[in-house]
Biopython code that builds the backbone (N, CA, C, O; Angstrom):
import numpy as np
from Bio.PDB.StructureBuilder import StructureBuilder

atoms = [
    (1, "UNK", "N", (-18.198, 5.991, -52.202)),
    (1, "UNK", "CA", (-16.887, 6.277, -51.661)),
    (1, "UNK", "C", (-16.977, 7.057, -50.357)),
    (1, "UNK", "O", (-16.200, 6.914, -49.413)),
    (2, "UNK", "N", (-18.162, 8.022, -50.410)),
    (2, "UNK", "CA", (-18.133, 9.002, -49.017)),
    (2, "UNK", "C", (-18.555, 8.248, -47.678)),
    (2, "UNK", "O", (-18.311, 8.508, -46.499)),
    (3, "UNK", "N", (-19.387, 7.066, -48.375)),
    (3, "UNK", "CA", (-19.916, 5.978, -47.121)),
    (3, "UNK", "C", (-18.598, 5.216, -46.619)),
    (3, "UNK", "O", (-18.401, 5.021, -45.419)),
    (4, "UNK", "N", (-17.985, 4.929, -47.309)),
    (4, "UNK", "CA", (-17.056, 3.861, -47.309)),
    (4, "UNK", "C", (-15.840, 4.842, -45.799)),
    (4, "UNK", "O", (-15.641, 4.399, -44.668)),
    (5, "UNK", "N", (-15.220, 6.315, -46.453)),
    (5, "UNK", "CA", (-14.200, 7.011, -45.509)),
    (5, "UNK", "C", (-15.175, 7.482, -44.032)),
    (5, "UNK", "O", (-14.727, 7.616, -42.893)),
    (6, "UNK", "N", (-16.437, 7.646, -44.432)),
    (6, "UNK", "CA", (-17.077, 8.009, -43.031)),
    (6, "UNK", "C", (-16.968, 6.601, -42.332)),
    (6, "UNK", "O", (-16.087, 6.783, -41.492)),
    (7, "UNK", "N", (-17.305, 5.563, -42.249)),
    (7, "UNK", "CA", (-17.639, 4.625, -41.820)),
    (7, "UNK", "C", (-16.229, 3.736, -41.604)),
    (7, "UNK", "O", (-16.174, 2.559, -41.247)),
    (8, "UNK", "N", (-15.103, 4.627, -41.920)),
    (8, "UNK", "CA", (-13.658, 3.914, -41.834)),
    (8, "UNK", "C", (-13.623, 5.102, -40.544)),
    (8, "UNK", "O", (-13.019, 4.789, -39.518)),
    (9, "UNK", "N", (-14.127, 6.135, -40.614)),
    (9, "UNK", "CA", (-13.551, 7.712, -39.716)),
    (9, "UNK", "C", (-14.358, 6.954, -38.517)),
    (9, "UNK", "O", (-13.667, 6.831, -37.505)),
    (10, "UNK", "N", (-15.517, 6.485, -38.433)),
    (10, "UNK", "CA", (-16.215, 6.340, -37.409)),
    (10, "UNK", "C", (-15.624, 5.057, -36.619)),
    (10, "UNK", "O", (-15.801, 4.932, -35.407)),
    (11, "UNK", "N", (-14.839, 4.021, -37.466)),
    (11, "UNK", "CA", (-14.569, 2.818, -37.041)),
    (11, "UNK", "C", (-12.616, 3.754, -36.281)),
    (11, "UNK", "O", (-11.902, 3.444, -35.328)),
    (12, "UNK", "N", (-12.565, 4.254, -36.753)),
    (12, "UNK", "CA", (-10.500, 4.588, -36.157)),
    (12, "UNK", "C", (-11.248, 5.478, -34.965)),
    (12, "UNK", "O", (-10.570, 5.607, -33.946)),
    (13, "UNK", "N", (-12.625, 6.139, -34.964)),
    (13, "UNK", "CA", (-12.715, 7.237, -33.414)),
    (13, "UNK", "C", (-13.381, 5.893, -32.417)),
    (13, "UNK", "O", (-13.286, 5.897, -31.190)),
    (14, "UNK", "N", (-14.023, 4.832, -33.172)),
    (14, "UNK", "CA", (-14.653, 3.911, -32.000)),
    (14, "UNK", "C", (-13.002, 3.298, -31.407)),
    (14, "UNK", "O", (-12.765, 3.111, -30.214)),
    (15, "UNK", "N", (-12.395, 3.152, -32.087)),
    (15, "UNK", "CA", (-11.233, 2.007, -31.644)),
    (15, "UNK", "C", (-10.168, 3.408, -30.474)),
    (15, "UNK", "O", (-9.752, 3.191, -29.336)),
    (16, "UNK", "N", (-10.023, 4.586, -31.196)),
    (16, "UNK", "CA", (-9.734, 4.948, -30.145)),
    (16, "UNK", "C", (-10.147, 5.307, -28.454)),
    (16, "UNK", "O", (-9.410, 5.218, -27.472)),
    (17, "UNK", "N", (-11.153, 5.605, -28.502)),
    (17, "UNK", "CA", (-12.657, 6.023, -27.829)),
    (17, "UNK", "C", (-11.753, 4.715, -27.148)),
    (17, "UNK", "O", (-10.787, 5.197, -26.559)),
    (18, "UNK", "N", (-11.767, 3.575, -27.074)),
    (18, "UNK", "CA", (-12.065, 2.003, -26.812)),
    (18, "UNK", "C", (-10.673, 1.914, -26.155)),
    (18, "UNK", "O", (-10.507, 1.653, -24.964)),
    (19, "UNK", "N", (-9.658, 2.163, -27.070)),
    (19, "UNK", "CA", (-8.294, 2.503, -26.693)),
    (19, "UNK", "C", (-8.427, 2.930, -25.229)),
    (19, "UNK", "O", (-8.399, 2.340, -24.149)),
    (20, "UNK", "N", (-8.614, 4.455, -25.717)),
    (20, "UNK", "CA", (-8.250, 5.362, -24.056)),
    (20, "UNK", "C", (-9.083, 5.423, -22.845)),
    (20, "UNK", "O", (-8.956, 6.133, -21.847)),
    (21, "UNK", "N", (-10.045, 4.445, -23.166)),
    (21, "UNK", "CA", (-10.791, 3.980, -21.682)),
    (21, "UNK", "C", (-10.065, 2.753, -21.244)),
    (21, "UNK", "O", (-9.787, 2.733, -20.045)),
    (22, "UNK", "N", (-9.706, 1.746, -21.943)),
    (22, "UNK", "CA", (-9.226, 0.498, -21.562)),
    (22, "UNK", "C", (-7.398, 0.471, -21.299)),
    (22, "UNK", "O", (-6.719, -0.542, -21.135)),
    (23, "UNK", "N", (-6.999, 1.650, -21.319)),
    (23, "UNK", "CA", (-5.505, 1.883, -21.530)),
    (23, "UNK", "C", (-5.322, 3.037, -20.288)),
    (23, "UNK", "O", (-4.175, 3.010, -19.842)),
    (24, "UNK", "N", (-5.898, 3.695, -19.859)),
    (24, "UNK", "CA", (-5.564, 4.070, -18.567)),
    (24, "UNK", "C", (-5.867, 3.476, -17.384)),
    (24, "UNK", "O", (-6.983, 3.142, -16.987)),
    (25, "UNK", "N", (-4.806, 3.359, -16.834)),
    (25, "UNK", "CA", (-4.845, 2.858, -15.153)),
    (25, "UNK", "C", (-4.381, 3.408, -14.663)),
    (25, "UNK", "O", (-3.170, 3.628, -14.699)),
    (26, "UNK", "N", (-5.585, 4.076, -13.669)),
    (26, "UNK", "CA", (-5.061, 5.308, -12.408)),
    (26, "UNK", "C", (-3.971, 4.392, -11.849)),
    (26, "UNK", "O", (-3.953, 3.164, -11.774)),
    (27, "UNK", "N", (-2.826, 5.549, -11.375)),
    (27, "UNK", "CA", (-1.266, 4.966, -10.449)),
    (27, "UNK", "C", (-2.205, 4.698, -8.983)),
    (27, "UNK", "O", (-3.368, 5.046, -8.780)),
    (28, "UNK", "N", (-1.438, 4.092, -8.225)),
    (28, "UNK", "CA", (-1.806, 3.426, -6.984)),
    (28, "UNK", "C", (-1.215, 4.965, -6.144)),
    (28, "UNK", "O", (-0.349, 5.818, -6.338)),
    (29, "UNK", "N", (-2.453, 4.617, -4.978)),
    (29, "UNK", "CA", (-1.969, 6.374, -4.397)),
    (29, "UNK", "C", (-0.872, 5.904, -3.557)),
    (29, "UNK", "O", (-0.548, 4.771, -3.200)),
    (30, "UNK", "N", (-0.248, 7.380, -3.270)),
    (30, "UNK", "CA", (0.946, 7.012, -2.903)),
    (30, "UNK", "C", (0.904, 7.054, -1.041)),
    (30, "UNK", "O", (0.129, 7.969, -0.762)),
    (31, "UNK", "N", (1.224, 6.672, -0.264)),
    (31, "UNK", "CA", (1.637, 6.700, 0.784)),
    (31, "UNK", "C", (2.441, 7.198, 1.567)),
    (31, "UNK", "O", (3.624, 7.056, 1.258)),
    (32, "UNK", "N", (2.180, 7.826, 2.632)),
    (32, "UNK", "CA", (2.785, 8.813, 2.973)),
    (32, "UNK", "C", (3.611, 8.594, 4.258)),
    (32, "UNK", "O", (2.777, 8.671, 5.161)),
    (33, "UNK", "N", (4.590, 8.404, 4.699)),
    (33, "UNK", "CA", (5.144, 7.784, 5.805)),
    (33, "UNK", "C", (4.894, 8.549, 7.087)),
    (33, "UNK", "O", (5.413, 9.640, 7.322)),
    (34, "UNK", "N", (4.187, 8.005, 7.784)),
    (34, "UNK", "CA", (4.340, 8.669, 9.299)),
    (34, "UNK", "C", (4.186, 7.538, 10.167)),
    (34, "UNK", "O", (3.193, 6.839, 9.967)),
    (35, "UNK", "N", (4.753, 7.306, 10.833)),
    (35, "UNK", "CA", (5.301, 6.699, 11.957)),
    (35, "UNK", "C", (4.333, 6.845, 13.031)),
    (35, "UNK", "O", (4.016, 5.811, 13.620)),
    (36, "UNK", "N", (3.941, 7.664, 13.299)),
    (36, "UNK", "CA", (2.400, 8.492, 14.337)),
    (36, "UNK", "C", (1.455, 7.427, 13.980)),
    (36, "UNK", "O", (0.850, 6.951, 14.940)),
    (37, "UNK", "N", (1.102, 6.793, 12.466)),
    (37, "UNK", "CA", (0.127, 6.034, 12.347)),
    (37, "UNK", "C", (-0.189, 4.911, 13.372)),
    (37, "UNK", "O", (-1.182, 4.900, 14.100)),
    (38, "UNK", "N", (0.664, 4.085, 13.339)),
    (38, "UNK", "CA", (0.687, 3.179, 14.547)),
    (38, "UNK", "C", (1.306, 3.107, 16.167)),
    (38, "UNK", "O", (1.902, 2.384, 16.965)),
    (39, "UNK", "N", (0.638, 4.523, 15.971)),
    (39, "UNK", "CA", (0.750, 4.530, 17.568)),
    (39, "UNK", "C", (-0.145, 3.521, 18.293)),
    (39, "UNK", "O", (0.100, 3.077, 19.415)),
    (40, "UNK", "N", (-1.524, 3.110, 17.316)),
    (40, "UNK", "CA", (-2.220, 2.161, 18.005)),
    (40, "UNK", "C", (-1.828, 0.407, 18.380)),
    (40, "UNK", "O", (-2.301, -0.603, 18.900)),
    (41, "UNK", "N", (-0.780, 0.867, 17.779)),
    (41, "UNK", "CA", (0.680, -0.971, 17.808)),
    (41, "UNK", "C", (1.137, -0.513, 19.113)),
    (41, "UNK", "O", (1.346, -1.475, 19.853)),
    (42, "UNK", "N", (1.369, 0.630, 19.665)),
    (42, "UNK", "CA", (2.356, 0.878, 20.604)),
    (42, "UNK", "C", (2.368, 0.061, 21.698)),
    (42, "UNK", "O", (3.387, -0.515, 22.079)),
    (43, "UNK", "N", (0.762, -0.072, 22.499)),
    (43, "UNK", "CA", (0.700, -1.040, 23.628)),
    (43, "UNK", "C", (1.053, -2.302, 23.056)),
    (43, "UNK", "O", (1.553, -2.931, 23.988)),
    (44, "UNK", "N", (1.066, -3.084, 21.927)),
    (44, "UNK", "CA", (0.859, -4.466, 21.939)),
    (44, "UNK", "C", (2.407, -4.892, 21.585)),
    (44, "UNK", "O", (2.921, -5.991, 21.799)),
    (45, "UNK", "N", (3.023, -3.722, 20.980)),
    (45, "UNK", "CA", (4.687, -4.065, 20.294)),
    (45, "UNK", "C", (5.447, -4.018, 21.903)),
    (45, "UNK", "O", (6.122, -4.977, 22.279)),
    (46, "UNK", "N", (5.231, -2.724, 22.823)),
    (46, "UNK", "CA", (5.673, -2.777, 24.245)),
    (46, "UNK", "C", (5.264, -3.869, 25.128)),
    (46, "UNK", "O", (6.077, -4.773, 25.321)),
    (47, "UNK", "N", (3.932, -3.917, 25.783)),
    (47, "UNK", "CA", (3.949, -4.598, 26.723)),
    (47, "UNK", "C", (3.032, -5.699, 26.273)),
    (47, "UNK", "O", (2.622, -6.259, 27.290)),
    (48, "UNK", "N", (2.503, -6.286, 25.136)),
    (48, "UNK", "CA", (2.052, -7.405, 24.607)),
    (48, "UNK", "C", (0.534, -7.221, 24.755)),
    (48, "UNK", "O", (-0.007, -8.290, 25.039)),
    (49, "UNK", "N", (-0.441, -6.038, 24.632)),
    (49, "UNK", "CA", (-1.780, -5.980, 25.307)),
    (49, "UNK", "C", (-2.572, -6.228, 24.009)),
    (49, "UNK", "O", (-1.941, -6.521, 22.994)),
    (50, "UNK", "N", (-3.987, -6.124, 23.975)),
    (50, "UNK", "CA", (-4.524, -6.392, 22.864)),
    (50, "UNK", "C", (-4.401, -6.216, 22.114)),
    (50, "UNK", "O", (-3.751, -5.172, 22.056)),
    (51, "UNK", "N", (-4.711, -6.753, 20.798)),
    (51, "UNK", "CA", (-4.395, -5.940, 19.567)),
    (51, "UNK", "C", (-5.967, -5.810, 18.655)),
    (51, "UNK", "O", (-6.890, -6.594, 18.438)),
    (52, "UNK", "N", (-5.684, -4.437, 18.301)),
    (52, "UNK", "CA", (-6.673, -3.833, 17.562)),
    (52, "UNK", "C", (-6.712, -3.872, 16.601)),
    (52, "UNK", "O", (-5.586, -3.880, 16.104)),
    (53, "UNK", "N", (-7.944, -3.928, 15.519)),
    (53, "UNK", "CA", (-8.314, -3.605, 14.263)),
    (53, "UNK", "C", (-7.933, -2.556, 13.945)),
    (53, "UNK", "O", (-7.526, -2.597, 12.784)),
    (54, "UNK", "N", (-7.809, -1.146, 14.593)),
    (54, "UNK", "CA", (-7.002, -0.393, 13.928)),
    (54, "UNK", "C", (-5.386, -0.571, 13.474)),
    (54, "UNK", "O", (-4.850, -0.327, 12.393)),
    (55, "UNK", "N", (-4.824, -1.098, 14.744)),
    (55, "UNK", "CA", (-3.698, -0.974, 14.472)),
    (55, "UNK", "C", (-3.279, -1.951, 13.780)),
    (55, "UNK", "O", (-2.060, -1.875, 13.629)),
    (56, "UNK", "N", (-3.738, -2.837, 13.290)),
    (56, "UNK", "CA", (-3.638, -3.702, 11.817)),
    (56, "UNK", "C", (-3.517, -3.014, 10.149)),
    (56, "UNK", "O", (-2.726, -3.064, 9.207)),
    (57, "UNK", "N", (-5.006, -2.283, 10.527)),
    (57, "UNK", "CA", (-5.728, -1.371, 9.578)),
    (57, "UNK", "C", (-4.523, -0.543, 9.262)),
    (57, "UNK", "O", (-4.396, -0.498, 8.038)),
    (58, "UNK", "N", (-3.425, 0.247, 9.987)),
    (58, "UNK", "CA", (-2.985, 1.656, 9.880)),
    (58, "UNK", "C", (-1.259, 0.968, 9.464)),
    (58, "UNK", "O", (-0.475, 1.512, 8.685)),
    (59, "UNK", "N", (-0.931, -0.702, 10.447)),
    (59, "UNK", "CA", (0.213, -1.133, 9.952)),
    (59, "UNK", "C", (-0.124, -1.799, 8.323)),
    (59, "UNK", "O", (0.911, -2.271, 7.853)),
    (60, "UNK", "N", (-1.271, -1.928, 7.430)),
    (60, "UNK", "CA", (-1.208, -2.078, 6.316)),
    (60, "UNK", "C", (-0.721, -1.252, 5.451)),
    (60, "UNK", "O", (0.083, -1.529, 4.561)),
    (61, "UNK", "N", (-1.391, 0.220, 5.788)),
    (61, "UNK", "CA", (-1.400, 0.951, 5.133)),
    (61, "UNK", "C", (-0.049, 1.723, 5.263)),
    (61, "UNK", "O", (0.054, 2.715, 4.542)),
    (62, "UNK", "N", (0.989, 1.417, 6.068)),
    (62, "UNK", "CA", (2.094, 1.726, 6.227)),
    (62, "UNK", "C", (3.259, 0.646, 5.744)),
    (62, "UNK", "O", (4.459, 0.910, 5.826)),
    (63, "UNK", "N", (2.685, -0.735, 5.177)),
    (63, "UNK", "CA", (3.178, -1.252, 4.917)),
    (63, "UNK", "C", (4.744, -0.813, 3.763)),
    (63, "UNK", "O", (5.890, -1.246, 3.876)),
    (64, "UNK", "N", (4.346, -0.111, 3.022)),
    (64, "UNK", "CA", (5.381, 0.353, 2.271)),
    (64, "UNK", "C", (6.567, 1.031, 2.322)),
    (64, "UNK", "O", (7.412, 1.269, 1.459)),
    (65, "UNK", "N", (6.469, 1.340, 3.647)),
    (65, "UNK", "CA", (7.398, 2.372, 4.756)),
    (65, "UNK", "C", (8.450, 1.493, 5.252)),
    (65, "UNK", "O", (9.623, 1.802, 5.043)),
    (66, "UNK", "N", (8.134, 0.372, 5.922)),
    (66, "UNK", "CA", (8.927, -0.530, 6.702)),
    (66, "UNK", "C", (10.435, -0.680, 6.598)),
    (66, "UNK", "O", (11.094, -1.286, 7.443)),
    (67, "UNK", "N", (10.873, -0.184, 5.679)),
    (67, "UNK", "CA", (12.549, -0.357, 5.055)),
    (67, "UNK", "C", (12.894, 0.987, 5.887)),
    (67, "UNK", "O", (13.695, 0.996, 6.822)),
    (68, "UNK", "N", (12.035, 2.367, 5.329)),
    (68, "UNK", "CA", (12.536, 3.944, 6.246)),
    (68, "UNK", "C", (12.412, 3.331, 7.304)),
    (68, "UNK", "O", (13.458, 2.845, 7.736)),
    (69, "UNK", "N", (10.912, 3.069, 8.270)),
    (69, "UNK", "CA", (11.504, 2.919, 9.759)),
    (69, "UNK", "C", (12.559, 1.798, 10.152)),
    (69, "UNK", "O", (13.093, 1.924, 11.254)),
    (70, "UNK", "N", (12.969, 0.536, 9.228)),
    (70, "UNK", "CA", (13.884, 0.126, 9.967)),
    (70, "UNK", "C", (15.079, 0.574, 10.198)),
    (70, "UNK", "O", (15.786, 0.241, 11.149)),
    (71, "UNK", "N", (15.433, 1.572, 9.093)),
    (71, "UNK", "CA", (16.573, 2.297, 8.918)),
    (71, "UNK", "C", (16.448, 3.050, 10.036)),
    (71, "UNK", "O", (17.494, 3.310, 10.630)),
    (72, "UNK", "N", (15.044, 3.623, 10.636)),
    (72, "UNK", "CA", (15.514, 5.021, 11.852)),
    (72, "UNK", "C", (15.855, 4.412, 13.213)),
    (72, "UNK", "O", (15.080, 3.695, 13.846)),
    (73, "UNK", "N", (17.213, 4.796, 13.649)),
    (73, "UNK", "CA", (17.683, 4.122, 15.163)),
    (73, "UNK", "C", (16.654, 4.215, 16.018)),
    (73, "UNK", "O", (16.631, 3.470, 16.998)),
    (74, "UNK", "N", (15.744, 5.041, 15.816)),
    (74, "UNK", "CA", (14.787, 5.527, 16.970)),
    (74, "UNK", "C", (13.788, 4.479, 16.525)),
    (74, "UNK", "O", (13.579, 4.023, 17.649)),
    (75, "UNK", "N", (13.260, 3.985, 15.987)),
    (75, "UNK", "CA", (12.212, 3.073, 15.125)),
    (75, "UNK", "C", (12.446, 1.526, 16.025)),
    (75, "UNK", "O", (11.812, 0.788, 16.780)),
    (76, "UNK", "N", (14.012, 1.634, 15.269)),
    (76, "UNK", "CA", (14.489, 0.069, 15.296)),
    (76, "UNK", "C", (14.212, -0.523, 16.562)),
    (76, "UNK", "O", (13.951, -1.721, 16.444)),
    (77, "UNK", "N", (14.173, -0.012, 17.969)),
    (77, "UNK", "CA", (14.008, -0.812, 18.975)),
    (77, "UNK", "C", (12.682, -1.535, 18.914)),
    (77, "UNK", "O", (12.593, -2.737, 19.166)),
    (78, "UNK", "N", (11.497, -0.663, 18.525)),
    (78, "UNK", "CA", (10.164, -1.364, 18.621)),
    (78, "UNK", "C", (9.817, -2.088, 17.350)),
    (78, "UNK", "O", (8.740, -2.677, 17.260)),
    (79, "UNK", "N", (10.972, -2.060, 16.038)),
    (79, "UNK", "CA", (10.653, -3.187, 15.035)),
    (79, "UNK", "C", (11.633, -4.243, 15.448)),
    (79, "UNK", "O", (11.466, -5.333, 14.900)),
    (80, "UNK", "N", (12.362, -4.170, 16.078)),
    (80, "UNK", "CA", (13.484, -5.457, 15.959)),
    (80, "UNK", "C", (12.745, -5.874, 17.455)),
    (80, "UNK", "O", (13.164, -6.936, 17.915)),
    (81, "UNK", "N", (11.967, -5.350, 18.061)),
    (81, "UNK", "CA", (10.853, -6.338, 19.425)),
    (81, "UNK", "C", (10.836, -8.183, 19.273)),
    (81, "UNK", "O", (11.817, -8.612, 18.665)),
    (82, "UNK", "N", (10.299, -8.756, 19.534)),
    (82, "UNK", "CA", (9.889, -10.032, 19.312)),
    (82, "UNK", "C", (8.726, -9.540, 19.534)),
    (82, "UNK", "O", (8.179, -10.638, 19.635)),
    (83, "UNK", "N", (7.845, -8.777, 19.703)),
    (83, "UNK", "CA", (6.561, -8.755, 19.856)),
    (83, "UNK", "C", (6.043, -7.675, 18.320)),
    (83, "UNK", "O", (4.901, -7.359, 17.986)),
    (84, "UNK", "N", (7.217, -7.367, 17.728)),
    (84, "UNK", "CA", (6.706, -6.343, 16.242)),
    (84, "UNK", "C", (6.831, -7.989, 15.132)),
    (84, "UNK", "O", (6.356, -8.206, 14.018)),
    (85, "UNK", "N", (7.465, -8.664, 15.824)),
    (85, "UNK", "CA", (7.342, -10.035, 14.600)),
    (85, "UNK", "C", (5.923, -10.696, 15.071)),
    (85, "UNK", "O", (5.105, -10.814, 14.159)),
    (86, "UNK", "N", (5.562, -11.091, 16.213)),
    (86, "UNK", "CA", (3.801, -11.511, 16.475)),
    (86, "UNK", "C", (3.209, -10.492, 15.770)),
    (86, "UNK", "O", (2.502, -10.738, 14.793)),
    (87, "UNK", "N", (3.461, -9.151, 16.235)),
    (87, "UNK", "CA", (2.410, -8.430, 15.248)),
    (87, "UNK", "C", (2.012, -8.475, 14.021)),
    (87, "UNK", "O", (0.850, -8.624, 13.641)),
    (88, "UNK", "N", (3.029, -8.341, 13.327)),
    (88, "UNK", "CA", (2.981, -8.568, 11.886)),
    (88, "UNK", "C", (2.282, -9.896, 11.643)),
    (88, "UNK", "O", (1.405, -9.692, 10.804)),
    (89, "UNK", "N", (2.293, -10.767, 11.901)),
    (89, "UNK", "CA", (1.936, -12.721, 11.859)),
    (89, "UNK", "C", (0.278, -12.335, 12.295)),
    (89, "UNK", "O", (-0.737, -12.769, 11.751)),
    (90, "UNK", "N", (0.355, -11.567, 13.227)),
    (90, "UNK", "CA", (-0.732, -11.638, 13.572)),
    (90, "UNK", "C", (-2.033, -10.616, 12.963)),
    (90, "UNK", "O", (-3.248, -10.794, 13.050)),
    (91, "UNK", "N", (-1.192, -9.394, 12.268)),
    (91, "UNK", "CA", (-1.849, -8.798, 10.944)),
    (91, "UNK", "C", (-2.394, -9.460, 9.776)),
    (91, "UNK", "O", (-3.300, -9.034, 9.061)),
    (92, "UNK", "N", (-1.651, -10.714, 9.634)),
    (92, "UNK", "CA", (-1.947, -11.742, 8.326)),
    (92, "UNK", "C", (-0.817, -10.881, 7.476)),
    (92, "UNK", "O", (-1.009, -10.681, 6.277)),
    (93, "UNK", "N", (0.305, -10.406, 8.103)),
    (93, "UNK", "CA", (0.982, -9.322, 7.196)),
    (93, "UNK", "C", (2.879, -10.031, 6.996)),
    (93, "UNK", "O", (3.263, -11.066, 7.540)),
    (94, "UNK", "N", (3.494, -9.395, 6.364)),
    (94, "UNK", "CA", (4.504, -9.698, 6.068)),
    (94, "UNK", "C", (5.498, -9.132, 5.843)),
    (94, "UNK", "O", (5.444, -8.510, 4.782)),
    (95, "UNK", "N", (7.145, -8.994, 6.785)),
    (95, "UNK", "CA", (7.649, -8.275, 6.910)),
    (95, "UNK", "C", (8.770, -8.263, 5.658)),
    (95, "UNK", "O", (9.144, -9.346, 5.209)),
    (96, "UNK", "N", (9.321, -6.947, 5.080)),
    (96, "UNK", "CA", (10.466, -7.234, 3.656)),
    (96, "UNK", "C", (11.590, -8.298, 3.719)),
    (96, "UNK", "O", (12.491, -8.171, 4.548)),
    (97, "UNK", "N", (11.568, -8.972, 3.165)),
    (97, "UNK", "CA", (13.368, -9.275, 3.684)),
    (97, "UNK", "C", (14.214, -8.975, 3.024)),
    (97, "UNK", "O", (15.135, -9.775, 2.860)),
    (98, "UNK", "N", (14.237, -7.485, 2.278)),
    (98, "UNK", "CA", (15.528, -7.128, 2.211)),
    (98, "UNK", "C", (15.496, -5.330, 2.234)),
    (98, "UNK", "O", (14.693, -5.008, 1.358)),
    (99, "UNK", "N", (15.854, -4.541, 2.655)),
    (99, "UNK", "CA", (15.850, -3.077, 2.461)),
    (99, "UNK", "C", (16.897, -2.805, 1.795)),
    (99, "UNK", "O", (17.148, -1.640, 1.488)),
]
sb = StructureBuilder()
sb.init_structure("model")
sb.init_model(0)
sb.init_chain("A")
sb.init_seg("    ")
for serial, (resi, resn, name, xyz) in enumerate(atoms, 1):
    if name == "N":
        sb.init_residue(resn, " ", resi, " ")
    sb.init_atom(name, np.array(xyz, "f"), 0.0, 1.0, " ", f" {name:<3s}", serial, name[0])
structure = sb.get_structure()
């Protein structure tokens, strides 16, 4: 009988053990909005000049923002550009369509 509850005790700590490694998933970090990030977009959204791997790199990672800056009047001139829609296309990226 004492084999039988140890070997039931050892089988409910393996399954939990098993449980709480396979049952947590770290949250996705969160992102922090600054607008400063892509300052390296600035030449290519204004006057159409190269575009950089950073400023791809920094409009990804700002991707989640895009609804706040379209909302800021101060924002909106250099997202509503025709040259912030090449950008994005040309990130391999994709702008919300709806805020």
């Amino acid at each position: 009988m004492k084999k039988g509850v140890a070997a039931l005790f050892v089988v409910v700590v393996m399954a939990l053990l098993v449980h709480e490694t396979t049952a947590f998933t770290p949250p996705p970090p969160k992102v922090v909005c600054n607008p400063e990030a892509l300052a390296s977009c600035l030449g290519f959204i204004v006057y159409g000049s190269t575009l950089s791997q950073e400023c791809c790199r920094n409009l990804k990672e700002q991707q989640p923002c895009y609804c706040q800056y379209y909302k800021d009047p101060i924002l909106q001139q250099f997202i509503q550009s025709p040259n912030a829609e090449k950008l994005t296309r040309a990130c391999n990226l994709t702008n919300p369509t709806t805020c």
